[in-house]
Every structure is written in C-alpha cells, then in structure tokens.
N, CA and C atoms as an extended XYZ file, in Angstrom:
228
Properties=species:S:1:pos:R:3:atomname:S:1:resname:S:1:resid:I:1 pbc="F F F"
N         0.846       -1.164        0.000 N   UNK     1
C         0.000        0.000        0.000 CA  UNK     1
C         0.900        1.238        0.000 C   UNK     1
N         0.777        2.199       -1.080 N   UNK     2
C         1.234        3.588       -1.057 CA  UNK     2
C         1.218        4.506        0.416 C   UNK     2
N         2.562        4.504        1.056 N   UNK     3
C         2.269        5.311        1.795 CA  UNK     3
C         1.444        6.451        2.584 C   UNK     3
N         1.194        7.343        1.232 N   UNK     4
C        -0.468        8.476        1.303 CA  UNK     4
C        -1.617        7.400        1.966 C   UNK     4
N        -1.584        6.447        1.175 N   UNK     5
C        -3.257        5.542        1.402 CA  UNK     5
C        -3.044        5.145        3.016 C   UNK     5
N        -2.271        4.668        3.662 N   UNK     6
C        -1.976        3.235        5.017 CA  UNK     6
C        -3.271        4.302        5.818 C   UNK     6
N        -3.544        5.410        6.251 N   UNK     7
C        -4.157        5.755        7.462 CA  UNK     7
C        -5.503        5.592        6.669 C   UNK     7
N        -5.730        5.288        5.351 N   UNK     8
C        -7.656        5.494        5.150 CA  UNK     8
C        -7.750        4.074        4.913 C   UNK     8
N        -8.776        4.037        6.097 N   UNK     9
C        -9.256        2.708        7.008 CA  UNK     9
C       -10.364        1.869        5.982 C   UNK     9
N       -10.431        2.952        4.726 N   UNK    10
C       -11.638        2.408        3.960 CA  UNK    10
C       -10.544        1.774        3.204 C   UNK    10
N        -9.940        1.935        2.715 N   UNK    11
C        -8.736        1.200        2.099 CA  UNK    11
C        -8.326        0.078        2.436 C   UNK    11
N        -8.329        0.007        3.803 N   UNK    12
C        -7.983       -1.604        4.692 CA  UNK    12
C        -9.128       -2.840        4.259 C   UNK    12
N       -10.424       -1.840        5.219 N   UNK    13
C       -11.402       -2.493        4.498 CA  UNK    13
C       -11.919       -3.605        3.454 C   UNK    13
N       -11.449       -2.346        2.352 N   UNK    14
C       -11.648       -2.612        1.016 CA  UNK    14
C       -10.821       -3.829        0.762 C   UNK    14
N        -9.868       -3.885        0.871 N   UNK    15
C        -8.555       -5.516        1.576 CA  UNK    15
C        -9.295       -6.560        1.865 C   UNK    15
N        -9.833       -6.122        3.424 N   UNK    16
C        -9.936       -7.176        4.285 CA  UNK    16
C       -11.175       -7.844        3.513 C   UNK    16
N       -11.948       -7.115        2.543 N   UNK    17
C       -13.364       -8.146        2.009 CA  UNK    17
C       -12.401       -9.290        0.821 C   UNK    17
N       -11.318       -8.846        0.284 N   UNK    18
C       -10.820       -9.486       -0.620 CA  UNK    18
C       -10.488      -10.317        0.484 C   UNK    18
N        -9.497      -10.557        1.589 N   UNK    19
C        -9.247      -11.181        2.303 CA  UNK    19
C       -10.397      -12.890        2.438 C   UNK    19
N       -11.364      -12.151        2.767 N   UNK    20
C       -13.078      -12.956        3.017 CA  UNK    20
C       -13.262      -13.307        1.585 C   UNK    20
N       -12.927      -13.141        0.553 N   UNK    21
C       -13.660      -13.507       -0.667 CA  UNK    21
C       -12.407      -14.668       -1.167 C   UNK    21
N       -11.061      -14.136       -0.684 N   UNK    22
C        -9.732      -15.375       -0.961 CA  UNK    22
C       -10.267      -16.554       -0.360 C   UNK    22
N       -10.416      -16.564        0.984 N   UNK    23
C       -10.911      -17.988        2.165 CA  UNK    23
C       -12.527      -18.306        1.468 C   UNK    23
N       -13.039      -17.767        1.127 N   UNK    24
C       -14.284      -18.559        0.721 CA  UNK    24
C       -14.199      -19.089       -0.235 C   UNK    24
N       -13.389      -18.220       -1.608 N   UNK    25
C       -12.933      -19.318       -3.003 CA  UNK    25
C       -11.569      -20.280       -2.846 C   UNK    25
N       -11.175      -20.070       -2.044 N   UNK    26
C        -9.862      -20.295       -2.141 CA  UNK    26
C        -8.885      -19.845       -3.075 C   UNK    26
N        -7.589      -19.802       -3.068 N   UNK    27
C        -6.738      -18.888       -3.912 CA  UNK    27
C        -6.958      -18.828       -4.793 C   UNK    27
N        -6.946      -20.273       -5.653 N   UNK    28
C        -6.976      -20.267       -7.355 CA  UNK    28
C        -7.877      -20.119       -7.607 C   UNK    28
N        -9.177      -20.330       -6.866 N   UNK    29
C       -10.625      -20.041       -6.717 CA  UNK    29
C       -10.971      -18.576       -7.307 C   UNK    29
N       -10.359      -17.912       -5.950 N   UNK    30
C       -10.652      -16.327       -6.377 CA  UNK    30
C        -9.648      -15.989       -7.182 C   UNK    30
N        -8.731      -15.875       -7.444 N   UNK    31
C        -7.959      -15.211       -8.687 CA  UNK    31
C        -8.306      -15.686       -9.954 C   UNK    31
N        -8.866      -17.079      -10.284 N   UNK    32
C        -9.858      -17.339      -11.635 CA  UNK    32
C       -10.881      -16.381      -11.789 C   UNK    32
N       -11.826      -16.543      -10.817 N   UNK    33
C       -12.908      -15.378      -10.418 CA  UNK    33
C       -12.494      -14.062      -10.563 C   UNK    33
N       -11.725      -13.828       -9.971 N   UNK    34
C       -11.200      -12.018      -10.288 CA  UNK    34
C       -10.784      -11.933      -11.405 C   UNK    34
N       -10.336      -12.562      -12.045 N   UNK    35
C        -9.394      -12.243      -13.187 CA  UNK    35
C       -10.785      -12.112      -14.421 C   UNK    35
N       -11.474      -13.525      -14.809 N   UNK    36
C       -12.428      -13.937      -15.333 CA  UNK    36
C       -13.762      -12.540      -15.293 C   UNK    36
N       -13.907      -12.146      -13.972 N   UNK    37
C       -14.943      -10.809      -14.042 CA  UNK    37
C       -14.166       -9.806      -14.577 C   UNK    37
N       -12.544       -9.446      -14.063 N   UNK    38
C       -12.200       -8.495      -14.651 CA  UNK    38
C       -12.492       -7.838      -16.463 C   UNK    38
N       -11.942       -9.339      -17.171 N   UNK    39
C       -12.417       -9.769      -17.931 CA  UNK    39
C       -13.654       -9.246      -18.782 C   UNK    39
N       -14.291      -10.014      -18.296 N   UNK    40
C       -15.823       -9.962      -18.842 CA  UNK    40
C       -16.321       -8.649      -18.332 C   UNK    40
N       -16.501       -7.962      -17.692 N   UNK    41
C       -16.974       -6.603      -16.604 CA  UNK    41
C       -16.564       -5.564      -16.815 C   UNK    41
N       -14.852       -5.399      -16.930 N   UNK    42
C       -14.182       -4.756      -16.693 CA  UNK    42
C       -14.188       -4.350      -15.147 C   UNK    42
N       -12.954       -3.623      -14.569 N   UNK    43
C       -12.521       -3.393      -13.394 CA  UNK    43
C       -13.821       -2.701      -12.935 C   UNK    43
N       -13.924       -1.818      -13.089 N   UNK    44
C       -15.242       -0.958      -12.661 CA  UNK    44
C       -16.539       -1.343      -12.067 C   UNK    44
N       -16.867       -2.912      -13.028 N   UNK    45
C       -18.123       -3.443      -12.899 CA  UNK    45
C       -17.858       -5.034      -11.960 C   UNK    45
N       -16.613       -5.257      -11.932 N   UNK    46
C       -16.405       -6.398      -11.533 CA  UNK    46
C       -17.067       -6.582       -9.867 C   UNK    46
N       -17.861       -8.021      -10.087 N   UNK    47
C       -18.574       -8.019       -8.721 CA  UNK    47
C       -18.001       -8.152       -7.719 C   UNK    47
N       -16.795       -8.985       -7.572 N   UNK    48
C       -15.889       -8.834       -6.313 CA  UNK    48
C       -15.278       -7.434       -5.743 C   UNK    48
N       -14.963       -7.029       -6.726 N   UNK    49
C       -14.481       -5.250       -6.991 CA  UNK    49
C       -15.234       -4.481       -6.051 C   UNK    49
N       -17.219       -4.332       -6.861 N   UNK    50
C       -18.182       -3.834       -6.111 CA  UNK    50
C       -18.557       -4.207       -4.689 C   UNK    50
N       -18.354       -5.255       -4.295 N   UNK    51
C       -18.614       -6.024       -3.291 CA  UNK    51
C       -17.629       -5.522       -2.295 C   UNK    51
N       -16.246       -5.548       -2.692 N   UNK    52
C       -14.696       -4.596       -2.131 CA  UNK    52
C       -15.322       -3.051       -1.412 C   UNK    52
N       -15.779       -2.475       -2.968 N   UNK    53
C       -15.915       -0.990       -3.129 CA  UNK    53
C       -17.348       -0.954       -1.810 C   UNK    53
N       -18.096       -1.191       -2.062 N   UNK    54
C       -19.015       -1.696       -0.890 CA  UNK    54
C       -18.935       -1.109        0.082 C   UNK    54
N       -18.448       -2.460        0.756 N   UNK    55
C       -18.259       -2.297        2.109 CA  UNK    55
C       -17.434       -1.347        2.602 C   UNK    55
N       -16.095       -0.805        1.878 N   UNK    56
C       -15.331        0.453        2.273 CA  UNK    56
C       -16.381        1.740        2.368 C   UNK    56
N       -17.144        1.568        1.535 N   UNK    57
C       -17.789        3.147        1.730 CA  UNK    57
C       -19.220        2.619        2.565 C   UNK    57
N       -19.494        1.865        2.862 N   UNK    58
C       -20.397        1.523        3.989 CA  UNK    58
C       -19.696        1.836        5.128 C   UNK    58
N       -18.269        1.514        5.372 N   UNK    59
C       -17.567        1.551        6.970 CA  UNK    59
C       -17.422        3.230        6.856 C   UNK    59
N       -16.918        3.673        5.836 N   UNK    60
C       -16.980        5.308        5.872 CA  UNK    60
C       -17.720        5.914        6.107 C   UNK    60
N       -19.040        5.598        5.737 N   UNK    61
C       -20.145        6.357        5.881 CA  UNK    61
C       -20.838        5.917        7.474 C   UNK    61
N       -20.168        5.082        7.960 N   UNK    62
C       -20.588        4.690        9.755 CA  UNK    62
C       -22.109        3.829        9.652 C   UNK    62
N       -22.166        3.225        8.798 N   UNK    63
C       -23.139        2.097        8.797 CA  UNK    63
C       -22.816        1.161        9.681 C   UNK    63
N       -24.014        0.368       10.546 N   UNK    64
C       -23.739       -0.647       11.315 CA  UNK    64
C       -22.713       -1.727       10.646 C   UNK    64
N       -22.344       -2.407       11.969 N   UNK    65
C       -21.354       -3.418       11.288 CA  UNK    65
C       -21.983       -4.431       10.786 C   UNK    65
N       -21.404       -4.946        9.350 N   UNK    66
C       -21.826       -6.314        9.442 CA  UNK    66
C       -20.736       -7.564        8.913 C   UNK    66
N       -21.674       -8.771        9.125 N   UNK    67
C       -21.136      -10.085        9.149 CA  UNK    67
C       -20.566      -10.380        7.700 C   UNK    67
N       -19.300       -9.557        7.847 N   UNK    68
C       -18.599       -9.698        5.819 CA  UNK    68
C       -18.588      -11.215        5.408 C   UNK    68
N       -18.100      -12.184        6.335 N   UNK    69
C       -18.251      -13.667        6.133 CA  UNK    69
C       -19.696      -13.997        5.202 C   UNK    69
N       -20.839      -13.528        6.080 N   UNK    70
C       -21.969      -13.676        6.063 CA  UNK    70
C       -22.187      -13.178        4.313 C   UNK    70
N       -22.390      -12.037        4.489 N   UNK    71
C       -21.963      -11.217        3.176 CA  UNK    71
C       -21.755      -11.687        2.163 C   UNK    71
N       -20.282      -12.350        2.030 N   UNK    72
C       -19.419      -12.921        1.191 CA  UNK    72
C       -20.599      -13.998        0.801 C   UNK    72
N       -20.611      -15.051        1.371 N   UNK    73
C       -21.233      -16.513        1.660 CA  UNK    73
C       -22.879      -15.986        0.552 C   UNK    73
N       -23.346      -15.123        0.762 N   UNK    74
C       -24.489      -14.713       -0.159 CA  UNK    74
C       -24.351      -14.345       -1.429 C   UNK    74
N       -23.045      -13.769       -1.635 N   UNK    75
C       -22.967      -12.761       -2.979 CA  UNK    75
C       -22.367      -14.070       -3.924 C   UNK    75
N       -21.850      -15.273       -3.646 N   UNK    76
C       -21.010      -15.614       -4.591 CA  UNK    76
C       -21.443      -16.445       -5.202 C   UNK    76
C-alpha cells in the first residue's frame, strides 16, 4: 500500500473483504474469479471489486457493522 493511502481505514477495508472472498474461493478459486470478471466486466463493474468498493464506503459512511463472512457466503 502507497504510503499516502496506510491511514484510510476504507482502504484496509476494502482488503480485508478481498481477504473474506480469498478464504471462501480459495486462492486459485478467487484469482480465476477475479481475473475472469475483470475480464468480462471490466474493473469498474467487476462483482468482487463492487462487493470490495461496498463495504469500504459503507464503513466510511458509519453504517452498522456487518457479518462480511456472512456477506461474502451470499454474494457468490
């Protein structure tokens, strides 16, 4: 992570759902998947991406917390 970015927490975030979306596909799992939406979607539209983009601006905006596991486990 670019130095400027490390203190915006939506940035971590935005990580930690990829984090939750790696353990639910598993590696080669999700990097087929990421790559494959990138792909087809482009970056912008890609659902893991949105799903990323998401939840960072949900934690920014001080929305209750929720169960990203949970989350994850629905969207895929």
């Amino acid at each position: 992570m670019k130095p400027q970015h490390q203190e915006k927490l939506e940035i971590h975030i935005h990580e930690l759902m990829h984090t939750v979306q790696w353990c639910q596909l598993g590696g080669v799992g999700f990097l087929e998947k990421y790559v494959q939406e990138i792909n087809e979607y482009g970056y912008d539209d890609a659902p893991l991406e949105n799903m990323a983009y998401e939840l960072g601006r949900s934690f920014k905006s001080g929305a209750a917390a929720t169960d990203v596991v949970e989350l994850v486990r629905q969207k895929i």
